[in-house]
C-alpha positions as CSV (number, residue, x, y, z in Angstrom):
1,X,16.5,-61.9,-24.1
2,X,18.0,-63.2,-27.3
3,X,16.0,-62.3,-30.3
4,X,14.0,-65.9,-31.5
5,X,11.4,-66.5,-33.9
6,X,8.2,-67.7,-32.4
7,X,8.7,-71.0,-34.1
8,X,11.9,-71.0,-32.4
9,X,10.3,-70.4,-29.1
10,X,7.7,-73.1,-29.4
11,X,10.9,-75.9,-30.4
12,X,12.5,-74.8,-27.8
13,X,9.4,-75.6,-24.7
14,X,8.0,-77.8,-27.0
15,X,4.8,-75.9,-27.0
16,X,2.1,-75.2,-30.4
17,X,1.3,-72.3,-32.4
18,X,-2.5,-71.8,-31.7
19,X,-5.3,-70.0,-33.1
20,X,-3.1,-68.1,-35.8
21,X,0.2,-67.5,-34.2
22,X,2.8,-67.4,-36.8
23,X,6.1,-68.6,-36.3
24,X,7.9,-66.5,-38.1
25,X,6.7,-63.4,-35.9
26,X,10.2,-62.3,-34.3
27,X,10.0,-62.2,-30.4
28,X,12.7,-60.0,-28.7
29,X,11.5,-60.5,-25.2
30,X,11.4,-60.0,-22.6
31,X,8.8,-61.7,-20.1
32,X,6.0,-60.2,-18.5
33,X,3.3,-61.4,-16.3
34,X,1.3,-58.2,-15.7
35,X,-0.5,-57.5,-19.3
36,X,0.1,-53.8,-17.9
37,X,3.8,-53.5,-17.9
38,X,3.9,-55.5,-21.5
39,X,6.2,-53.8,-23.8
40,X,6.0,-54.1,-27.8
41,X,8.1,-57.0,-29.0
42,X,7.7,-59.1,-25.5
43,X,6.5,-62.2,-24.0
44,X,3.2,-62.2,-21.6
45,X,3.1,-65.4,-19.7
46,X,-0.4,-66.1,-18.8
47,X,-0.4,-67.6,-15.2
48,X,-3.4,-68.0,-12.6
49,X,-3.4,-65.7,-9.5
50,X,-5.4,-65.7,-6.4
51,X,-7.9,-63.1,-7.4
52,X,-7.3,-62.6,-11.6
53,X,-6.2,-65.0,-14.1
54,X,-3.7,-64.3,-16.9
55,X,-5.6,-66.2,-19.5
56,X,-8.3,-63.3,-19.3
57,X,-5.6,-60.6,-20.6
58,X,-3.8,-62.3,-23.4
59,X,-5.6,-59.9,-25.5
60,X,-4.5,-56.8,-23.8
61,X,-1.6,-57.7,-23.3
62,X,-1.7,-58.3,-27.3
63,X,-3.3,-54.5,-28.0
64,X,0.0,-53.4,-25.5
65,X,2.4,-55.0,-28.4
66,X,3.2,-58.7,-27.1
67,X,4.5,-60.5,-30.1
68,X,3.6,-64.1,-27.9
69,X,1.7,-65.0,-25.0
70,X,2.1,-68.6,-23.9
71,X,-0.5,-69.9,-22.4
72,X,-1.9,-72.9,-20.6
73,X,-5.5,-73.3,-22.5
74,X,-6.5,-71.8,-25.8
75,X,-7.6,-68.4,-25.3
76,X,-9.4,-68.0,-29.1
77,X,-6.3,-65.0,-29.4
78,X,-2.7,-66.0,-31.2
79,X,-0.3,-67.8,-28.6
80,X,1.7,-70.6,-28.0
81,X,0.3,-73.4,-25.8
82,X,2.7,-74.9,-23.5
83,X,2.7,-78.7,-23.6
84,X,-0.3,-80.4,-21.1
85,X,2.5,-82.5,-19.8
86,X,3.8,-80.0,-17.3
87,X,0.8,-79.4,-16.0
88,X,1.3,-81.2,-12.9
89,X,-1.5,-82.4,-11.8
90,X,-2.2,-83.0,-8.1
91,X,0.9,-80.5,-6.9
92,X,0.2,-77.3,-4.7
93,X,1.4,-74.6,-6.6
94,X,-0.9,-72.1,-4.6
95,X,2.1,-70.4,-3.1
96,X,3.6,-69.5,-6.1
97,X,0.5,-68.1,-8.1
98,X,-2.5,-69.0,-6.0
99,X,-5.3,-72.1,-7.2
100,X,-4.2,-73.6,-10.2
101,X,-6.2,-77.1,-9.8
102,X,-6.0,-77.6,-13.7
103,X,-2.2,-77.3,-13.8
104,X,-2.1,-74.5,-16.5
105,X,0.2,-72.1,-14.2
106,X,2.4,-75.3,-13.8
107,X,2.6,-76.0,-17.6
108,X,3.0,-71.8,-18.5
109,X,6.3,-71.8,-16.2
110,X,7.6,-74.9,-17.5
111,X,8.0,-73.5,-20.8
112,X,9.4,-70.4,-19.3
113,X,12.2,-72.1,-17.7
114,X,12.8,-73.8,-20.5
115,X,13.2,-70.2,-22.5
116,X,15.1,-69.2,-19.6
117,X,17.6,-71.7,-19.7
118,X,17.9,-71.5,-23.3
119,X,18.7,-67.9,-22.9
120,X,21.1,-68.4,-20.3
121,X,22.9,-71.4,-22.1
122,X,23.6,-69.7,-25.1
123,X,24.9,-66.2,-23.4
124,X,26.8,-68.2,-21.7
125,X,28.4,-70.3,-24.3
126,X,28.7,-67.4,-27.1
127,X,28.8,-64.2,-24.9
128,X,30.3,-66.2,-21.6
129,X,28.0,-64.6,-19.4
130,X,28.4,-66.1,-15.6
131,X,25.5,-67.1,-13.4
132,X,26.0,-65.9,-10.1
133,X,23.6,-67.9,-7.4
134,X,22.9,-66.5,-4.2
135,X,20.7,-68.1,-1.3
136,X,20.5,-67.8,2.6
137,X,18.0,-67.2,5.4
138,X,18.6,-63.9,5.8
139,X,19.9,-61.1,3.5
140,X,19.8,-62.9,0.1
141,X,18.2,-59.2,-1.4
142,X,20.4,-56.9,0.1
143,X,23.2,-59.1,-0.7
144,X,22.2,-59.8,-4.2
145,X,22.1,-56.0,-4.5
146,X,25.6,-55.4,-3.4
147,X,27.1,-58.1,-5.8
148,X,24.7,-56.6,-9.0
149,X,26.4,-53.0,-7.9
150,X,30.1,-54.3,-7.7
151,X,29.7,-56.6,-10.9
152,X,28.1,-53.3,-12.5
153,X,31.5,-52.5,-12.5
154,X,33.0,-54.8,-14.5
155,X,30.3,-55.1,-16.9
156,X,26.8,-55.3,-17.9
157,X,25.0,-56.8,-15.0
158,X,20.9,-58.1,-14.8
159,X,20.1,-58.7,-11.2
160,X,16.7,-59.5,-9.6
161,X,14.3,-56.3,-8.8
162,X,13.6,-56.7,-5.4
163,X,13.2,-60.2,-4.1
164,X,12.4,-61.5,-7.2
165,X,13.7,-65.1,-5.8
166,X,11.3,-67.5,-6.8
167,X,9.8,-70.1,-9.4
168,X,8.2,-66.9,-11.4
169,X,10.9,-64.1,-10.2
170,X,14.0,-66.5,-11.5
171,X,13.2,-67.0,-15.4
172,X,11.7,-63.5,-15.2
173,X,14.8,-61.9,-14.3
174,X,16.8,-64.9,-16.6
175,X,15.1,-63.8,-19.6
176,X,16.3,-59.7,-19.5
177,X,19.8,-61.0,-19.9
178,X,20.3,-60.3,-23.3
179,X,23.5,-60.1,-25.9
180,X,26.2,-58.0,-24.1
181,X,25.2,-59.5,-20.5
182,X,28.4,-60.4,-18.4
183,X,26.7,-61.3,-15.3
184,X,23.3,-62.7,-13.9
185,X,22.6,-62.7,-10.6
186,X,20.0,-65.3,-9.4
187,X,18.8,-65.1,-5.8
188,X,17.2,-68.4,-4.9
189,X,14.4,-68.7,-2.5
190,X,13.6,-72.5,-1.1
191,X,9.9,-73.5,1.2
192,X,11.1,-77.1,0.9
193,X,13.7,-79.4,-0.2
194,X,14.0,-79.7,-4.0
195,X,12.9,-75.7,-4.9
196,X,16.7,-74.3,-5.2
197,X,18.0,-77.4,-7.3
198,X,15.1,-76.4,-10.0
199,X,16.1,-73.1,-10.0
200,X,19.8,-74.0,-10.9
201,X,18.4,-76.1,-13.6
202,X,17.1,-72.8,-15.2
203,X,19.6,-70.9,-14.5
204,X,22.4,-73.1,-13.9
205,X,25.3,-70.6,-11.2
206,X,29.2,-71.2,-11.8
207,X,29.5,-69.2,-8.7
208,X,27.2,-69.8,-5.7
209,X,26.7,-68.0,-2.6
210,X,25.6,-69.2,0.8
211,X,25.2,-66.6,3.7
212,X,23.0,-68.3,6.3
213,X,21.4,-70.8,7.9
214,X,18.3,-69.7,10.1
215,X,14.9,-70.2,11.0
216,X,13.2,-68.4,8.0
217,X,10.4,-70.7,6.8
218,X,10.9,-72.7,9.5
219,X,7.2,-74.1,9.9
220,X,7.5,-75.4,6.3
221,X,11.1,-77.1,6.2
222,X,10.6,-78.4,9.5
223,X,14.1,-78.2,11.1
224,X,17.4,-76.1,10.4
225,X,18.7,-79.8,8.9
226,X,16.3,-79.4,6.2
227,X,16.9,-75.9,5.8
228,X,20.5,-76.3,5.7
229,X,20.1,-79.5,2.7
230,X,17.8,-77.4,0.7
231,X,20.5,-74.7,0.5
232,X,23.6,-76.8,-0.1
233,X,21.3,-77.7,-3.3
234,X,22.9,-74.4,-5.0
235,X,27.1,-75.4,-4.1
236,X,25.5,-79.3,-5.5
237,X,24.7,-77.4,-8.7
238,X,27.9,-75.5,-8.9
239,X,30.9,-77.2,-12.0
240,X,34.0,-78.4,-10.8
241,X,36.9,-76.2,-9.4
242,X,38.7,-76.9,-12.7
243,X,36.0,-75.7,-14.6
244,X,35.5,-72.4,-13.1
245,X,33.1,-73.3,-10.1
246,X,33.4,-71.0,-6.8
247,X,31.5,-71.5,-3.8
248,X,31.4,-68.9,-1.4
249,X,30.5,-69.4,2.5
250,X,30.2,-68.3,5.5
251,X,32.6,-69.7,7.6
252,X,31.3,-67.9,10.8
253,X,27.8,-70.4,10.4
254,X,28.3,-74.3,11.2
255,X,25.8,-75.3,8.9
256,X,26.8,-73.2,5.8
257,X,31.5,-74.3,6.3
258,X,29.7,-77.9,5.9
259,X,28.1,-77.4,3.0
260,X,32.0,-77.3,1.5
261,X,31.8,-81.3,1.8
262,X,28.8,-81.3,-1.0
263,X,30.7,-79.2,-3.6
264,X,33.3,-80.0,-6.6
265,X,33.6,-75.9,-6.6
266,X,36.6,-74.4,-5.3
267,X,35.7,-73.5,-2.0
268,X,36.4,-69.4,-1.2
269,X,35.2,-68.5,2.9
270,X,34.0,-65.5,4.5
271,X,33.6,-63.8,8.0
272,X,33.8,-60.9,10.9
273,X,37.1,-61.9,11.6
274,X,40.4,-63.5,10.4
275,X,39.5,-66.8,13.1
276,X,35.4,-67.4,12.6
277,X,33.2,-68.7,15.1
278,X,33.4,-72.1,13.5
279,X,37.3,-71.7,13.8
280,X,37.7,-71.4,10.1
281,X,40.7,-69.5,8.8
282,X,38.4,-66.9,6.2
283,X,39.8,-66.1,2.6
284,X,38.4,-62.2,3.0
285,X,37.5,-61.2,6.4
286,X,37.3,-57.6,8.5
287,X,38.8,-55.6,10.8
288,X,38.2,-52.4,12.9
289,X,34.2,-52.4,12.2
290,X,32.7,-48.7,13.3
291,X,29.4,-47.7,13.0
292,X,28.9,-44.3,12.3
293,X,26.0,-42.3,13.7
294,X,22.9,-44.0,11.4
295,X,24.5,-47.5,11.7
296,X,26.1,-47.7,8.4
297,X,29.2,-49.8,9.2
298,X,33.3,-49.3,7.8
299,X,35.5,-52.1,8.5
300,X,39.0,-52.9,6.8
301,X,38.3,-55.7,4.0
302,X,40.8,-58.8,4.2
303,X,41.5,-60.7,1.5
304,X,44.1,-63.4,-0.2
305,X,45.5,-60.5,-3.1
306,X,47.7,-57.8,-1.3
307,X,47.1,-55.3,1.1
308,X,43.9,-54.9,2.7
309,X,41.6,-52.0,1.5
310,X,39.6,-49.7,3.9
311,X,35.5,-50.1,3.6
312,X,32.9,-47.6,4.2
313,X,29.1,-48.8,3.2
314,X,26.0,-46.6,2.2
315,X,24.1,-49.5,3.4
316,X,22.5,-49.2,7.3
317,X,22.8,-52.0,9.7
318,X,26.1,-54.1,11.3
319,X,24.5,-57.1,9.2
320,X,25.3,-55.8,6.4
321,X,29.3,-55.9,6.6
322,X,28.8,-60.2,6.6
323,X,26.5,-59.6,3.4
324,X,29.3,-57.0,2.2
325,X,32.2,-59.5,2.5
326,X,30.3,-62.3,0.3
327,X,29.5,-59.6,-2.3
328,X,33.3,-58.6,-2.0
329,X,34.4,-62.1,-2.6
330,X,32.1,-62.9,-5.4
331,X,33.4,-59.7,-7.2
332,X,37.4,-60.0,-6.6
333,X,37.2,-63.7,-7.2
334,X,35.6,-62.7,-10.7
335,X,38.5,-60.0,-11.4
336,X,37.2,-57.1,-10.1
337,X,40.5,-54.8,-7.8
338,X,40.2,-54.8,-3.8
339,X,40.4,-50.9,-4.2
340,X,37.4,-50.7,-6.9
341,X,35.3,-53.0,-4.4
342,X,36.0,-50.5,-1.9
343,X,34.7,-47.3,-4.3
344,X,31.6,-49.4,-6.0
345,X,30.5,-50.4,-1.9
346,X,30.9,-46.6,-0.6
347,X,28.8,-45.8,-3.2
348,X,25.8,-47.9,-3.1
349,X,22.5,-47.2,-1.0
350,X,19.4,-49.7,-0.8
351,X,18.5,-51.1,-4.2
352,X,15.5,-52.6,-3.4
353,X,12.8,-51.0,-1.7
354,X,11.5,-51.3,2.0
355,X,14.8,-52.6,2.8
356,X,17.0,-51.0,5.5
357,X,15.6,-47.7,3.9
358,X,16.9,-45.3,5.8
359,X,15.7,-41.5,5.8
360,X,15.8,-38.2,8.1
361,X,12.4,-36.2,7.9
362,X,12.9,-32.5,8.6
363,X,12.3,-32.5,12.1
364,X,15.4,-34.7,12.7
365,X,13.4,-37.9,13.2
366,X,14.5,-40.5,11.7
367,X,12.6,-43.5,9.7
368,X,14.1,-47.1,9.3
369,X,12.1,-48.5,7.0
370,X,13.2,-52.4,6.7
371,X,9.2,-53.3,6.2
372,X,9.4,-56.0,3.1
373,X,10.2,-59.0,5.5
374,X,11.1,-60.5,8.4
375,X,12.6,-63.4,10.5
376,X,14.3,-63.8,14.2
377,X,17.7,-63.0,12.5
378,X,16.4,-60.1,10.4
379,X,13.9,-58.9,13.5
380,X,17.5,-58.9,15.7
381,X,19.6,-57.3,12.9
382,X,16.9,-54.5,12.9
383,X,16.6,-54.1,16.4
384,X,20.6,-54.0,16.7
385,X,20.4,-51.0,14.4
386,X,17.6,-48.7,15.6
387,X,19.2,-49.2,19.4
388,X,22.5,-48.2,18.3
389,X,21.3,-45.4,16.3
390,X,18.8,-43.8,19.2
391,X,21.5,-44.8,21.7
392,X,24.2,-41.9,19.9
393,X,21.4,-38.9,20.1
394,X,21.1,-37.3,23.5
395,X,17.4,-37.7,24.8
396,X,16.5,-39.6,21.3
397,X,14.2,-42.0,22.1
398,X,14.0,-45.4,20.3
399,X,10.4,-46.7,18.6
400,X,10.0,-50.1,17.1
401,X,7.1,-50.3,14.8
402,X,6.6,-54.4,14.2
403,X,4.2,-56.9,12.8
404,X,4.2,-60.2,12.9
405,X,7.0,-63.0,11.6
406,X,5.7,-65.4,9.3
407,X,6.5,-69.5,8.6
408,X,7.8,-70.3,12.1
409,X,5.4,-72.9,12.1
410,X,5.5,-74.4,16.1
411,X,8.4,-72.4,16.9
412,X,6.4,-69.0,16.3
413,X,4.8,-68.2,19.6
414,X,7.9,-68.7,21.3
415,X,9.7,-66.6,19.1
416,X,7.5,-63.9,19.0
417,X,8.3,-64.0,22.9
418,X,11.9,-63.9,22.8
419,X,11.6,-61.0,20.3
420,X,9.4,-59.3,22.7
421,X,12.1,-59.8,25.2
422,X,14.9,-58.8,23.3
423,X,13.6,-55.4,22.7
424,X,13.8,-55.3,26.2
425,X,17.3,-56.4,26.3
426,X,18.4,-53.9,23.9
427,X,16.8,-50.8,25.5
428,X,14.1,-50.3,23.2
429,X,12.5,-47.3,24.4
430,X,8.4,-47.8,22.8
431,X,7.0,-50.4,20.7
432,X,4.2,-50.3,18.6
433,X,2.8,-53.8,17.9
434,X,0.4,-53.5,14.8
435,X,-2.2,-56.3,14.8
436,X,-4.0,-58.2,17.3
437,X,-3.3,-61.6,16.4
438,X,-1.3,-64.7,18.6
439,X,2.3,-63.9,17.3
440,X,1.4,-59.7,17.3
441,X,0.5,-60.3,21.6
442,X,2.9,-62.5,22.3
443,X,5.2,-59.7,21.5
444,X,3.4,-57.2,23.5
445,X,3.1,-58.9,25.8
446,X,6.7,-59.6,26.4
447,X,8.0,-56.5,25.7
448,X,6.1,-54.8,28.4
449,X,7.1,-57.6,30.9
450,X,10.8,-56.5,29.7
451,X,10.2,-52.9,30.7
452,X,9.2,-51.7,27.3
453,X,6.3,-49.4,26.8
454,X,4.3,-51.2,24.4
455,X,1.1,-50.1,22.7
456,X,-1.0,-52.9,20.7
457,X,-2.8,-51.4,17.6
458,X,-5.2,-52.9,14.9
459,X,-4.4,-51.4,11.7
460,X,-1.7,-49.4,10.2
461,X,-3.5,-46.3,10.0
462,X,-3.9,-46.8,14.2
463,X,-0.3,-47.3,13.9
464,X,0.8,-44.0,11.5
465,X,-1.4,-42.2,13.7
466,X,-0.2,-43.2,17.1
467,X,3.6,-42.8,16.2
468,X,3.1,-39.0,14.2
469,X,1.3,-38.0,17.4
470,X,3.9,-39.1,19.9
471,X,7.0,-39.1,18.1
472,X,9.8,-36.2,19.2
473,X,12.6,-34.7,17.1
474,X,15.6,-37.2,17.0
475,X,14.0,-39.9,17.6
476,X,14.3,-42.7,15.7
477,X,11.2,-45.3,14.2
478,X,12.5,-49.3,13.4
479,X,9.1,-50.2,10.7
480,X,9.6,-54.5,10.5
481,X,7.4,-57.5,9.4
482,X,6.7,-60.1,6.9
483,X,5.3,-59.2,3.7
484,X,2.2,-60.2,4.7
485,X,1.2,-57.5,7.2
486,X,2.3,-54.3,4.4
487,X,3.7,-52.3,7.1
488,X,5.7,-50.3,4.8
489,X,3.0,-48.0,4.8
490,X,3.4,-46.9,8.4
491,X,7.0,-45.8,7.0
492,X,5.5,-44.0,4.0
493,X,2.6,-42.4,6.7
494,X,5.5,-41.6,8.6
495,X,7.2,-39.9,5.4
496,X,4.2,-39.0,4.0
497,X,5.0,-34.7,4.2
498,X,8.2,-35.7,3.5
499,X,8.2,-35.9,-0.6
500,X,10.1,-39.5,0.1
């Protein structure tokens, strides 16, 4: 963050100086919403949670060297109150920081994204920092990881930790761009229409990328039409061609190539090949695709600027060369040489954690640990990757470790089914189902119908026990479900002798 006076701060959100703040205290940032991580010369953000309220740590977060907190209701401690006006009032902000009837989470991150955008508008105008926005069903993390590695390379980059996507994660990650910052990268999450065009107004992307249209979140959008508007919302936000705006899609999905008709941006496409399933001619495409023997793809990288370059990732799954094409094209359309893309990619492993983690314990088992979420596309991708690893070791058997998939809303029994079916189709050799709810035996149940031998478990402790008890040398463990069921530690049970 840019270094402000407190009195700068509260002009800025249009927030007061309460109980003794003093504006002239210097704030260097940057943003913090757990009093425990606060660093001396930050910003604590007090926001409501499900269980604990921020408000009640403003003075240990103080003690731990905040120079502000901002606040929704005086506290008796120095802070800045954020105006009453963005409280709210009546909107359901429980899925971004749990009850918040009185609106003071509302009215705490309204002057945040104010800070944020300030921030970003000034680095961008005096430092000419670029926003790079990056949504999708499916893969916007690892993606977002491969474009912070490859821009890395070309300068000082701040890129989410982890999924760090939403109304909270987005002006938290804003606000540790600082003097010297060449690139943000903002991944942008959406539950409805309207959530991604506020996050470009904090954070507003010259170059946006879209990978995918699914059916993440499909119980609260409704339909992949409304998925498919709320995600345009980011190429809407991008400037004009002339004025430096890129929008980068995926010309192999329908819904993403139409998205080119909403756009001023100079339109740049993507795919598995030089023709794409929608028929599209791509700007950077691939060739000869291999996996090697732990999935991790190489491919020949296309693209409009000379000879193609040769591609081998450190990332694990076939799924990965789409995301690795989008984060090519974002990083040679911003200057960056074909043949550095090529040494940055071959370089990189799994940024964020729980996802496609992939590690070998000394028994020659291996653990594919792509726990921190999932979705029918995702579920698939994962699948793809633990059968074609098992299917290259002689006698290895296969073991898919899954939870639930959360948000299908009407459509989730019946794809819970067709997952349990398609582990079938892929020659999954075990599953473990952890859980005992609808979606968990709907799985089960038609997994076994599929000729998969499926055991149904309550807990993950049933689950770490169960698999360490019957798992063989070689084999190799798929751990996959939404965030919500935590099944990252069966792959840490799994690892647990390990030192991983």
């Amino acid at each position: 963050m840019i270094e402000l006076s407190a009195g700068e701060i509260a002009a800025i959100t249009g927030g007061e100086l309460i109980d003794g703040a003093a504006a002239e205290t210097i704030v260097a940032g940057p943003v913090e919403f757990d009093s425990r991580k606060v660093a001396p010369g930050s910003i604590f953000m007090a926001l409501p949670g499900a269980t604990v309220d921020g408000h009640d740590y403003v003075a240990a977060a103080g003690e731990q060297g905040a120079a502000l907190a901002i606040v929704g209701r005086p506290v008796g401690y120095p802070a800045l109150l954020a105006p009453a006006s963005e409280r709210a009032e009546g909107t359901d902000n429980s899925a971004v920081f749990g009850a918040d009837e009185e609106g003071y989470g509302a009215a705490v991150l309204a002057a945040v994204d104010k800070l944020a955008r300030h921030n970003t508008d000034v680095l961008a105008d005096e430092e000419g920092m670029v926003v790079v926005g990056v949504t999708g069903s499916a893969g916007k993390t690892s993606t977002k990881d491969l474009i912070g590695a490859l821009l890395g390379d070309l300068g000082e980059t701040v890129a989410p930790p982890g999924s760090f996507n939403n109304e909270i994660g987005l002006p938290y990650t804003a606000l540790r761009a600082s003097r010297g910052t060449k690139f943000l990268v903002s991944e942008m999450s959406a539950r409805g229409v309207g959530h991604i065009a506020h996050l470009t107004t904090v954070t507003p992307p010259k170059i946006g990328v879209e990978l995918n249209v699914g059916s993440a979140h499909l119980g609260e959008f409704g339909s992949r039409e409304a998925i498919a508007q709320a995600k345009g919302e980011l190429v809407e936000a991008l400037p004009a061609a002339e004025d430096g705006g890129i929008a980068i899609l995926n010309a192999d999905d329908d819904a993403v190539i139409a998205m080119r008709h909403r756009t001023r941006a100079r339109v740049v496409t993507f795919a598995l090949d030089e023709r794409s399933k929608t028929g599209e001619r791509a700007d950077y495409w691939a060739s000869d695709i291999r996996l090697d023997e732990v999935a991790r793809a190489s491919f020949r990288l296309h693209h409009p600027y000379g000879e193609p370059v040769d591609i081998r990732l450190g990332v694990f799954g076939a799924h990965q060369v789409s995301n690795a094409l989008a984060a090519a094209a974002v990083a040679v359309e911003s200057g960056m040489l074909p043949a550095s893309v090529a040494r940055v990619l071959g370089n990189h492993v799994a940024a964020s954690a729980n996802r496609m983690d992939v590690r070998t314990r000394r028994d020659g088992a291996t653990i594919i640990n792509d726990s921190y979420n999932a979705n029918p596309e995702s579920m698939r991708a994962g699948i793809d990757a633990l059968a074609y690893t098992a299917g290259g070791r002689p006698e290895a058997s296969s073991w898919a470790v899954l939870g639930q998939m959360g948000e299908l809303g009407e459509e989730s029994a019946e794809e819970h089914t067709e997952l349990g079916k398609f582990l079938g189709t892929r020659g999954i050799d075990h599953a473990v189902i952890v859980g005992t709810g609808v979606n968990q035996r709907a799985i089960a149940d038609a997994a076994r119908e599929h000729g998969v031998d499926t055991r149904s478990v309550e807990d993950v402790d049933a689950a770490v026990n169960f698999v360490d008890q019957h798992v063989k040398p070689k084999d190799v463990v798929l751990v996959k479900a939404s965030y919500s069921d935590g099944l990252w530690a069966v792959a840490e049970g799994l690892l647990a002798d390990e030192g991983a």
